[in-house]
C-alpha positions in Angstrom: 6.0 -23.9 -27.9 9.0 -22.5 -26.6 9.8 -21.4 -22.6 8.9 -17.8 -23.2 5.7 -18.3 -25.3 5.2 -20.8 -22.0 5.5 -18.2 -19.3 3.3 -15.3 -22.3 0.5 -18.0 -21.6 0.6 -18.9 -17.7 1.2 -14.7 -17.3 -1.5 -14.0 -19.6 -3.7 -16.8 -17.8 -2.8 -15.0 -14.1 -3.7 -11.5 -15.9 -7.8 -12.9 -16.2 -8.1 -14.3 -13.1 -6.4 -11.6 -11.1 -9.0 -8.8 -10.0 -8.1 -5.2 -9.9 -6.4 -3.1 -7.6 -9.5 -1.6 -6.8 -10.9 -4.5 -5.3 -8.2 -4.4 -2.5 -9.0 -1.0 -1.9 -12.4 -1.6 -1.6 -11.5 -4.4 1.0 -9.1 -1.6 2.9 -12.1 0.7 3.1 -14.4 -2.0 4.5 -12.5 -2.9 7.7 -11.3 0.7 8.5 -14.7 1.3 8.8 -15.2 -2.1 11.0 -12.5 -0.5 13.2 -14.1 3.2 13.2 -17.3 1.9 14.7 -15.7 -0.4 17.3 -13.9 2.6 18.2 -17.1 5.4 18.4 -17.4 7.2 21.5 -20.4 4.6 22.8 -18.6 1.4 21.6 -19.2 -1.3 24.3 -15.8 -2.4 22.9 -13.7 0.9 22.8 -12.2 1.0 25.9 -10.6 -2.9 24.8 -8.3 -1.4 22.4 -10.2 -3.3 19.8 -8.3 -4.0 16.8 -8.9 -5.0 13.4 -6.7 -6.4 10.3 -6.9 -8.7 7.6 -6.0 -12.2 6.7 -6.5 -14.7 3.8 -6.1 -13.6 0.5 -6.6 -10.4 0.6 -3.8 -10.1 3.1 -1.8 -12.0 0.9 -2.1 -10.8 -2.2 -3.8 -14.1 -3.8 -7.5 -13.7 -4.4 -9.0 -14.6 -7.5 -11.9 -13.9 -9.4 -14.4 -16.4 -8.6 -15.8 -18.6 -11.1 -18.9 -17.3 -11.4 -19.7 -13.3 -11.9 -21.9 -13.0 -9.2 -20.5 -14.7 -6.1 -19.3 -12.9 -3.4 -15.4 -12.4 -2.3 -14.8 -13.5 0.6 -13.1 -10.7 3.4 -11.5 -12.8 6.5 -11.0 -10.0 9.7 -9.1 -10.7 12.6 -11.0 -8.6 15.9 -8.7 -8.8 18.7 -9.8 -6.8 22.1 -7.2 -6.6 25.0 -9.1 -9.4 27.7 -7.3 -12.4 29.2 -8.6 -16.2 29.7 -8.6 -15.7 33.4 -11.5 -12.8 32.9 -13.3 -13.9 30.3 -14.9 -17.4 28.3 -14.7 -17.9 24.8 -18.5 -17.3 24.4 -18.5 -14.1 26.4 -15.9 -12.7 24.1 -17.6 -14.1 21.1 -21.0 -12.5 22.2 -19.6 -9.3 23.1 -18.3 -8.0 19.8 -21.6 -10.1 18.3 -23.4 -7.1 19.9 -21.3 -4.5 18.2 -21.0 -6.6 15.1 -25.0 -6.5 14.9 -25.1 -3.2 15.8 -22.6 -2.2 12.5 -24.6 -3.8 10.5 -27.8 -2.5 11.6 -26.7 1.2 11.8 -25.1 1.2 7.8 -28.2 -0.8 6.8 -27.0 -4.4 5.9 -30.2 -6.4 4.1 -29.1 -10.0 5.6 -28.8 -10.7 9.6 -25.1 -11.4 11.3 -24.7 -14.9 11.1 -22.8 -16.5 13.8 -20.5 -19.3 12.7 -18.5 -21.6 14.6 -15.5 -19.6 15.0 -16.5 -16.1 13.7 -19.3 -13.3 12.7 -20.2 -13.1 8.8 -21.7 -10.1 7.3 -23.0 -9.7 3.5 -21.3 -7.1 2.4 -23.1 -6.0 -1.0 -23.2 -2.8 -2.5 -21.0 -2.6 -6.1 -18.9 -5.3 -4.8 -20.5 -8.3 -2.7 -18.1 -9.5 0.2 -18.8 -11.8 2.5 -17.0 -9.8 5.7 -16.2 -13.1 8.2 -15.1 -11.5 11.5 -12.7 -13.7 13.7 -12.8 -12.2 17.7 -9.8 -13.8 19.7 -7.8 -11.9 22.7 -4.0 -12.4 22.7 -2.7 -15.3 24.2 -0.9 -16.1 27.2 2.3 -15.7 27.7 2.8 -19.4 28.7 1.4 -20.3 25.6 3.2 -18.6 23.5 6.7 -18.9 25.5 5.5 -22.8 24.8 5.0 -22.3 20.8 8.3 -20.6 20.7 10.2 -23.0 22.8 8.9 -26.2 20.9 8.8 -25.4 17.3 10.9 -22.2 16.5 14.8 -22.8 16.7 16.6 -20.3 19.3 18.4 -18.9 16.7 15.6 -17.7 14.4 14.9 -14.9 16.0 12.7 -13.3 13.5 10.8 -15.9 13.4 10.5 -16.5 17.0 9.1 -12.2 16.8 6.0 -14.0 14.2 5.7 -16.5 16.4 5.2 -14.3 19.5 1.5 -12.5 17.9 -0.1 -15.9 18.8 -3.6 -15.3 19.7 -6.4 -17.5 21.9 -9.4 -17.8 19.2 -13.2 -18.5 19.9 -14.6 -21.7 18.5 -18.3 -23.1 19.6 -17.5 -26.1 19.3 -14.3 -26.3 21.7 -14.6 -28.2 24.7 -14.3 -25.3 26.9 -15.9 -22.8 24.7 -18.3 -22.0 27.8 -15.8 -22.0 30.7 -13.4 -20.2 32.2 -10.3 -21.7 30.9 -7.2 -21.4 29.8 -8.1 -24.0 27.0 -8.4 -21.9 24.1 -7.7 -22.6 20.3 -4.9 -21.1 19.2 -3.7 -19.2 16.3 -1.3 -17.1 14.8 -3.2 -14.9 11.4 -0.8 -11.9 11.7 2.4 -14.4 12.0 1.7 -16.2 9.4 0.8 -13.2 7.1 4.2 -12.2 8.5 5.7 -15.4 7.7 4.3 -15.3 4.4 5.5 -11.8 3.4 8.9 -12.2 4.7 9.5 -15.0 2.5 7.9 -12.9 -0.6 10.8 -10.0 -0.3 13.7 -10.9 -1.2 11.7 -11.3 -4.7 9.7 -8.2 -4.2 12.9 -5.4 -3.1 12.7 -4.1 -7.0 9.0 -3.9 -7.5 8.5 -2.2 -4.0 11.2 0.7 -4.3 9.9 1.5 -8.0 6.7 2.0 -6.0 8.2 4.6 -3.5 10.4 5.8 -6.1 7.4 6.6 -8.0 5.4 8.1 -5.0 3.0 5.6 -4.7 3.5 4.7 -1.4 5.5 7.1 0.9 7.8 4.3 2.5 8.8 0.8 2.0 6.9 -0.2 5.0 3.9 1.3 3.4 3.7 -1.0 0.5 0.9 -3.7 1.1 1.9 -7.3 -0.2 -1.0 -7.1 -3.1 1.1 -4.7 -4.6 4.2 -6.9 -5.2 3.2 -9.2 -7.5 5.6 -11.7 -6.8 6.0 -14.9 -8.8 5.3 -17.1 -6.1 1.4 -14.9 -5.6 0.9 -15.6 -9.0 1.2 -19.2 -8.6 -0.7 -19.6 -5.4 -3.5 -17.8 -8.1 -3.6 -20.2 -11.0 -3.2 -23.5 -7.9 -6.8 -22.3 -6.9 -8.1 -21.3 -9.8 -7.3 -24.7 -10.9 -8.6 -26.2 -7.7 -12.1 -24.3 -8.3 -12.7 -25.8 -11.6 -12.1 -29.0 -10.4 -14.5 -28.9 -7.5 -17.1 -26.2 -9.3 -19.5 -29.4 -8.4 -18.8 -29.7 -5.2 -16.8 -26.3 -3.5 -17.1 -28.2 0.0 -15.1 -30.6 -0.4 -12.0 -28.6 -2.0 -9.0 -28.2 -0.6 -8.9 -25.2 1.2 -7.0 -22.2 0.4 -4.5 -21.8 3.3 -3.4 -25.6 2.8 -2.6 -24.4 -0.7 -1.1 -21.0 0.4 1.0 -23.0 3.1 2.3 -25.8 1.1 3.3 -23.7 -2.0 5.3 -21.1 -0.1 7.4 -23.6 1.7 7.6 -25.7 -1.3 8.9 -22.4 -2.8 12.9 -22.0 -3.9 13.2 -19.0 -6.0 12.9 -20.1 -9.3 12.7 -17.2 -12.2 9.6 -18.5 -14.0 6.2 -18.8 -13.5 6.6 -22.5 -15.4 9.2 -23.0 -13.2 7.3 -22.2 -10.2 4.1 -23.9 -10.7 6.5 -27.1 -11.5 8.6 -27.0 -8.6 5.3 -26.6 -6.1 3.5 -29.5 -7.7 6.6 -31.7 -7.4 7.3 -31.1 -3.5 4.1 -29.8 -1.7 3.4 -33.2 -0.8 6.3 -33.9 1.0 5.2 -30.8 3.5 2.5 -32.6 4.6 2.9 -34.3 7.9 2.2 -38.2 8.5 0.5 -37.3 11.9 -1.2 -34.3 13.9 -0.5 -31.7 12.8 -0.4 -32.5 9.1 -0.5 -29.1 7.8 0.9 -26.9 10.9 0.5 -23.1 10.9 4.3 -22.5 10.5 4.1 -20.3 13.2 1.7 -22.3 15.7 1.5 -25.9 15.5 -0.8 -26.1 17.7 -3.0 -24.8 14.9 -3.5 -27.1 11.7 -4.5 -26.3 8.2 -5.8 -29.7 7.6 -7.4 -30.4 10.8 -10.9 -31.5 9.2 -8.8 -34.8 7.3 -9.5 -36.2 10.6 -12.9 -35.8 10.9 -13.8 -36.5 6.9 -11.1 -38.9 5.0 -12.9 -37.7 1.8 -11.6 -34.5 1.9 -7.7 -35.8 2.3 -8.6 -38.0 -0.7 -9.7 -35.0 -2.4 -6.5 -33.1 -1.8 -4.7 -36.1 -3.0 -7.0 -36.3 -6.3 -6.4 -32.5 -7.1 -2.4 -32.6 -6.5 -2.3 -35.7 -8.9 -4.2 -34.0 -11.4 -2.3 -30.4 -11.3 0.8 -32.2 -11.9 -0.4 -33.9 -15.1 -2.0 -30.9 -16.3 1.2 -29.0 -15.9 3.5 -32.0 -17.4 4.5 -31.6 -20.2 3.0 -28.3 -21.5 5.7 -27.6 -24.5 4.0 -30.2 -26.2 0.3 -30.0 -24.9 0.1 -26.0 -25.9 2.0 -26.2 -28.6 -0.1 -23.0 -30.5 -2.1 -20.4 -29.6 -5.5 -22.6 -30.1 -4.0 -25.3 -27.4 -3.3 -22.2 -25.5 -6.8 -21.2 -25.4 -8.3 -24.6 -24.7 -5.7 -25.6 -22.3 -6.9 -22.4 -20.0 -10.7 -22.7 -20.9 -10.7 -26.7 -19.9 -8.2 -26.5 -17.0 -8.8 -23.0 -15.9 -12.6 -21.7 -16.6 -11.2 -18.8 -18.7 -13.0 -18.4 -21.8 -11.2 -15.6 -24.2 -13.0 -13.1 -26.4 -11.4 -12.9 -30.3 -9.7 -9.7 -29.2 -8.3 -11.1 -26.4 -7.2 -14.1 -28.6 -5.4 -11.8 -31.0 -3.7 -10.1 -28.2 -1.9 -13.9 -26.7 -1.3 -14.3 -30.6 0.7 -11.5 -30.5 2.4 -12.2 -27.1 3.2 -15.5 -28.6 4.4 -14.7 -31.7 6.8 -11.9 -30.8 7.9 -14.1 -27.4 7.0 -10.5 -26.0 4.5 -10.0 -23.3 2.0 -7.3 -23.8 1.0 -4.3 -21.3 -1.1 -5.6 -18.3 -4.7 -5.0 -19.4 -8.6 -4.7 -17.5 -9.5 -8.3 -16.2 -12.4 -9.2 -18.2 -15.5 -11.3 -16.6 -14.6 -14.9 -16.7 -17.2 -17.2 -18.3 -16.9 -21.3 -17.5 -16.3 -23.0 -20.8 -17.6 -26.2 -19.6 -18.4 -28.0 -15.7 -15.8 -30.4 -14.5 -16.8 -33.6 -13.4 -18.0 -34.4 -9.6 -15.1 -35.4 -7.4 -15.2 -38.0 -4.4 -16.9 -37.3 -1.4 -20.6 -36.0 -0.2 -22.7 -33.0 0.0 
């Protein structure tokens, strides 16, 4: 199979596990109205300048259908109010947009109770589309802290990335030492610099795509273009690396490697290549060698104070397991000329490796894509059905 019938496969591979636009507008709809209730006349919170945004994947641009029909996406929020650490604990700030959190729920009638986890408030979000909303308080940080974060890891002459690293935030966390004191021993992180860091590494790849979108009065300003809509190569990647993580560990989903170790590692393993083969390639071959040989091994690029891979400490199983996976993707992605060399390898190589199971139309459609070396027009994501269950990977449930 030749390098354009390659990249008809991978693109038609990306096109069923993508989900529609809709979906993103769905998840835009979901915390404006977070943020309209924090912000009601009688809100215990309004007068905190409470704000909400997004991170993870739907920030990014990178979720994926999940393997099976039914489960629930997954919404990560960011709630930050304007309080200090010399005012407030982590559990006091935690508790106090609990209350408001519980209140949301009960006022637009949510069948499961708020469940507090370590670091944040989930809700079950199910009407048409079942989200699991995961609500993150933190408060910003202090200025020593951050004046610290730029001065150790961000060069003086990166200015823009000194700006990123600037939005640090101090982060709730139950099981922090201080979590019940008034300290200015917070966690820390940085979910709007990275998503920052992220995008700005996206557009120089994106410039095209996002002007045809204003030019087309889609969006009325550059500014105004959210990242899901610039379909970068490199998105597309991150998509079929945990799509091909979630097949491997359909047994046992926690113990995977998690998706912002993925996300992290692929975008700075990233260097422009035109292809999605190319891509996918290129990340396998040097993710690795982002990973650090001590704390922090997988730094937020914008906060090392905060790491990705912090629970390798605590579990070795689940460094093993990141290990396993990477060794695997690469030798599923060697040599694919020969390994999908027609359109029934093609098939089987995406049902085994990637859980996608095609209908006969949908077959008929990658025969066509394949035999003209022509892509065809993007169409509706069908429902992905698992061909067959991997194998149970290391580690314990």
């Amino acid at each position: 199979m030749n390098h354009a019938s390659i990249e008809i496969v991978l693109g038609f591979l990306v096109e069923q596990v993508d989900v529609p636009r809709s979906y993103y507008e769905k998840a835009a709809d979901r915390y404006h109205s977070l943020a309209e209730w924090l912000h009601r006349g009688d809100s215990t919170v309004g007068g905190l300048s409470p704000e909400v945004y997004l991170q993870g994947s739907f920030r990014y641009g990178t979720v994926i259908r999940p393997l099976v029909a039914s489960e629930a996406y997954d919404l990560d929020l960011v709630c930050q109010v304007d309080l200090s650490k010399v005012e407030v604990t982590q559990k006091q700030v935690k508790e106090l947009l609990g209350e408001e959190i519980k209140a949301y729920a009960s006022a637009h009638s949510f069948k499961q109770p708020t469940e507090p986890k370590h670091r944040c408030w989930r809700l079950e979000y199910a009407d048409d589309l079942a989200f699991h909303l995961d609500i993150l308080p933190c408060i910003s940080e202090d200025r020593a802290t951050v004046q610290g974060l730029i001065e150790q890891e961000v060069p003086p002459a990166h200015a823009a990335q000194a700006a990123h690293a600037a939005q640090a935030v101090a982060i709730t966390d139950r099981r922090h030492r201080s979590y019940d004191d008034l300290s200015l021993d917070w966690p820390s992180s940085n979910p709007r610099g990275f998503a920052d860091w992220f995008e700005s590494r996206l557009r120089p790849y994106a410039g095209q795509r996002i002007e045809s979108l204003v030019e087309s009065r889609a969006y009325a300003s550059i500014d105004k273009v959210p990242s899901y809509e610039w379909t970068t190569i490199l998105q597309r990647c991150i998509q079929i690396l945990k799509r091909h993580r979630d097949v491997m560990f359909q047994e046992s989903p926690k113990l995977k490697p998690i998706s912002m170790i993925i996300t992290t590692l692929a975008t700075l393993s990233y260097q422009g290549e035109p292809t999605l083969h190319q891509v996918l390639t290129g990340i396998a071959e040097r993710m690795s060698s982002h990973i650090r040989p001590t704390h922090p091994r997988v730094p937020n690029p914008l906060n090392h104070a905060e790491d990705f891979a912090e629970r390798w400490a605590a579990d070795e199983d689940l460094e093993e397991n990141f290990v396993v996976w990477h060794r695997k993707l690469k030798a599923d992605l060697a040599n694919l000329h020969e390994r999908i060399a027609g359109v029934q390898q093609a098939v089987d190589f995406m049902s085994e490796k990637f859980g996608v199971s095609l209908t006969a139309d949908m077959q008929e459609r990658l025969k066509g894509g394949i035999g003209s070396a022509l892509g065809a027009g993007r169409a509706a994501v069908p429902l992905v059905h698992i061909a067959a269950a991997p194998k149970p990977w290391r580690g314990h449930e």
